[in-house]
C-alpha positions in Angstrom: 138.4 61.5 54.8 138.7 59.9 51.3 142.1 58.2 50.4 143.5 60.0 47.3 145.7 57.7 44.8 147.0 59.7 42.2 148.1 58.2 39.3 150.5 59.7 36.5 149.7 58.9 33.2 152.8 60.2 30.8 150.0 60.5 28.1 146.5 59.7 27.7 143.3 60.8 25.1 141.8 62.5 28.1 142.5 61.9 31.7 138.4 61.9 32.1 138.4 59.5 29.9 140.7 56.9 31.8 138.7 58.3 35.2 135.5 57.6 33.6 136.6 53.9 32.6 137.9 53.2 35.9 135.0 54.3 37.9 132.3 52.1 35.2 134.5 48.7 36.7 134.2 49.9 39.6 137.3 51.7 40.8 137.1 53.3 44.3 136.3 57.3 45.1 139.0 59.2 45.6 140.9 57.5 42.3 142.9 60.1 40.5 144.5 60.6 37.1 147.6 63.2 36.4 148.4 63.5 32.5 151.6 65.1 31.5 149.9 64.6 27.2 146.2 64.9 26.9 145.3 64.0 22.9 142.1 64.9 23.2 141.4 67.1 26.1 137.9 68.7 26.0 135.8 71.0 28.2 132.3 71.9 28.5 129.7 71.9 26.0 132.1 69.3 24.2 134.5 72.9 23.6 138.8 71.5 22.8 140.7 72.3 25.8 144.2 72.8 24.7 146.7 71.2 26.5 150.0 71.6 26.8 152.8 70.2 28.6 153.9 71.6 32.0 149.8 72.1 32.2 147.8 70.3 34.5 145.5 67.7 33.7 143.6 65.9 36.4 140.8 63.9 36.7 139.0 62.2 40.0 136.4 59.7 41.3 133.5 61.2 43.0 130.7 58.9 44.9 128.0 61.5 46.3 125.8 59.9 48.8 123.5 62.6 48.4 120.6 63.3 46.1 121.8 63.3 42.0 119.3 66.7 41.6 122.3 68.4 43.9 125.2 67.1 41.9 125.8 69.6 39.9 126.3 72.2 42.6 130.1 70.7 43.0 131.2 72.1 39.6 131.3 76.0 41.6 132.7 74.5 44.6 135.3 72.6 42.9 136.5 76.1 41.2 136.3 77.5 44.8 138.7 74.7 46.1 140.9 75.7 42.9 140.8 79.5 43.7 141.5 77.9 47.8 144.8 76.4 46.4 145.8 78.9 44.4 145.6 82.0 46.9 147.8 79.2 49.4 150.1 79.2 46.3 150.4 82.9 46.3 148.5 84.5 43.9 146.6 87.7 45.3 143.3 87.2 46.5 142.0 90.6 45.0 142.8 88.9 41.2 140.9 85.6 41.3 137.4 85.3 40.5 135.2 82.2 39.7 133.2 83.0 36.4 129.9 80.0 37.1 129.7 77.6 36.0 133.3 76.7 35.9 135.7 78.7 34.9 138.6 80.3 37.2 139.6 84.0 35.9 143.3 85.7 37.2 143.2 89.4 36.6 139.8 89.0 34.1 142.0 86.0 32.1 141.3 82.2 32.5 143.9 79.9 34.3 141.7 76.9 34.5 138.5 74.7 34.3 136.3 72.5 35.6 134.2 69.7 33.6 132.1 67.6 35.5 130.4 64.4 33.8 128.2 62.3 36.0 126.6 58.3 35.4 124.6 56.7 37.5 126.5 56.4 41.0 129.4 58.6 40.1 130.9 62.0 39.2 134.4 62.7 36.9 135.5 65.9 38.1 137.8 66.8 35.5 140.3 70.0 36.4 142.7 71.8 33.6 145.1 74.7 35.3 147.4 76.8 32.7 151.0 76.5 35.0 153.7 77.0 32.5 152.3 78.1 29.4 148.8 79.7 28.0 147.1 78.1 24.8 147.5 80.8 22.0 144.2 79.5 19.7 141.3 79.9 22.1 139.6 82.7 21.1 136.9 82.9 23.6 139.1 84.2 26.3 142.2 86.0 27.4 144.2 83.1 28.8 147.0 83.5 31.8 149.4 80.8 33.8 150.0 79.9 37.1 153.9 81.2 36.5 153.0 84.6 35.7 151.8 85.6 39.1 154.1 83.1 41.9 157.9 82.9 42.2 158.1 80.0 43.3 157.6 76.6 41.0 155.9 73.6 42.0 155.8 70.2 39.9 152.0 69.3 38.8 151.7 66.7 40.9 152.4 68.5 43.8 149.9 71.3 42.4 147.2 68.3 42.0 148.1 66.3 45.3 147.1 70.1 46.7 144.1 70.9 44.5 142.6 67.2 45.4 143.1 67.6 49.2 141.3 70.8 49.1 138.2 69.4 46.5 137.6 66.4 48.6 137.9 68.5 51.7 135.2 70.7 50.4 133.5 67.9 48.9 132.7 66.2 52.4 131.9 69.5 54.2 128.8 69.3 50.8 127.8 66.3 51.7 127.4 67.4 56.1 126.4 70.7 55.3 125.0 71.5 52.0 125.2 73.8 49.4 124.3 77.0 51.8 127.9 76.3 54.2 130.0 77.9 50.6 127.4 80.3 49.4 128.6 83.7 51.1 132.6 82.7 50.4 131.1 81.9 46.7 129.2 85.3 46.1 132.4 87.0 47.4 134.3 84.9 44.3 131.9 85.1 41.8 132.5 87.3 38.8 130.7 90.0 37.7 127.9 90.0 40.4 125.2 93.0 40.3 126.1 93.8 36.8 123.6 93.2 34.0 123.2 90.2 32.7 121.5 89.0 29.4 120.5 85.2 29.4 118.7 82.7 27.0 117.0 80.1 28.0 117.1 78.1 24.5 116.8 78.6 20.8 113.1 79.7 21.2 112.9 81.7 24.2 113.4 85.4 23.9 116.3 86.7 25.9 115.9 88.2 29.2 117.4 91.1 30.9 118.1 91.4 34.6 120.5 92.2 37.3 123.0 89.3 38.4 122.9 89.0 42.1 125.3 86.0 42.6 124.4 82.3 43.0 121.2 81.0 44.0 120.4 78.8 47.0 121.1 75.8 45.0 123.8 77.0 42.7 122.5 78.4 39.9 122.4 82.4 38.5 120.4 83.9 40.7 118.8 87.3 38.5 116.5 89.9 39.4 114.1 91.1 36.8 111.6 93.6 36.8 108.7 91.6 38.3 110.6 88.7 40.2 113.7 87.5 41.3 114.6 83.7 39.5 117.3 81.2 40.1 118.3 79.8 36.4 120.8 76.3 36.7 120.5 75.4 32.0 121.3 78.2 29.8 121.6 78.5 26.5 123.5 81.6 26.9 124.4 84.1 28.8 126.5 87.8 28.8 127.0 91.0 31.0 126.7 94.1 29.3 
């Protein structure tokens, strides 16, 4: 089992940031970083994630042993440990659904994401969760909060001690059994499966029409075409319609 050390930061740029710092001189896996302030939180493709306070921000160390080609497989299970926690927190199981690569959805809204960014021997998992309030200027997404769907409050570190218990519990059950020991319980989270899906593959491909089928054997969007069935992991795009 890894030792988790959570620190609390009372404000930071980005907790990622201060993860990403500590782990470059060398600080241990299992290193973690609670921000009540972020300054500068961000998500994927370099997109502002709002934060707000009585939000959680956490970041963590992460050492894979196994092959870098398979890191970035832990972004969906990471979301799965989130949806994990938050079903044990009370929200109904029917509601949550993990939109890949790393979004979680309540009731077809966004309550939090995942940002992985990887160097050379390590991995920042970086986790934002909407628990008191919802960010009212994204515009990509209906937004909800953790408080909207329990009764009973918990403090954020108690939500993070609980969220990083369950990632690094999934994390080592990865690294014994692989990718294929979360794929069914995946699929059965996964938003939107068997509905069409449009994708682009870059600025110069044409887009391509199929049907979603869930994740891959390897993690990535697993679409049936006419002619053949692909697994796609880099998009430039992608929508249901």
């Amino acid at each position: 089992m890894v030792d988790i050390n959570l620190n609390i930061l009372n404000v930071c740029t980005s907790t990622n940031d201060v993860a990403f710092k500590a782990a470059s001189s060398g600080t241990r896996e299992g290193s973690s970083y609670l921000a009540h302030i972020q300054t500068k939180g961000r998500g994927r493709n370099q997109n502002k994630w709002t934060s707000i306070k009585g939000n959680l921000f956490l970041s963590t160390i992460i050492k894979p042993k196994v092959n870098k080609s398979f890191w970035h497989q832990l972004s969906v299970i990471v979301g799965f440990s989130i949806i994990q926690v938050l079903i044990d927190l009370g929200i109904n199981s029917n509601l949550i659904e993990l939109k890949w690569p790393n979004d979680v959805l309540v009731d077809k809204k966004k309550i939090s994401g995942v940002l992985l960014e990887t160097s050379k021997n390590f991995i920042i998992v970086g986790i934002g969760l909407n628990i008191l309030k919802t960010p009212n200027i994204e515009t990509k997404w209906s937004t909800t909060k953790l408080n909207e769907h329990i009764k009973v409050s918990y403090t954020t570190e108690e939500i993070g001690l609980k969220i990083l218990t369950k990632v690094f519990n999934n994390y080592l059950s990865w690294e014994k059994f692989g990718f294929s020991y979360f794929k069914e319980d995946l699929n059965e989270n996964i938003n939107n499966i068997n509905n069409k899906i449009i994708i682009k593959m870059n600025s110069k491909s044409n887009p391509l029409t199929g049907i979603f089928l869930g994740l891959g054997d390897n993690g990535g969007l697993k679409i049936k075409t006419k002619s053949k069935i692909t697994e796609h992991f880099s998009l430039e795009s992608f929508s249901f319609g």
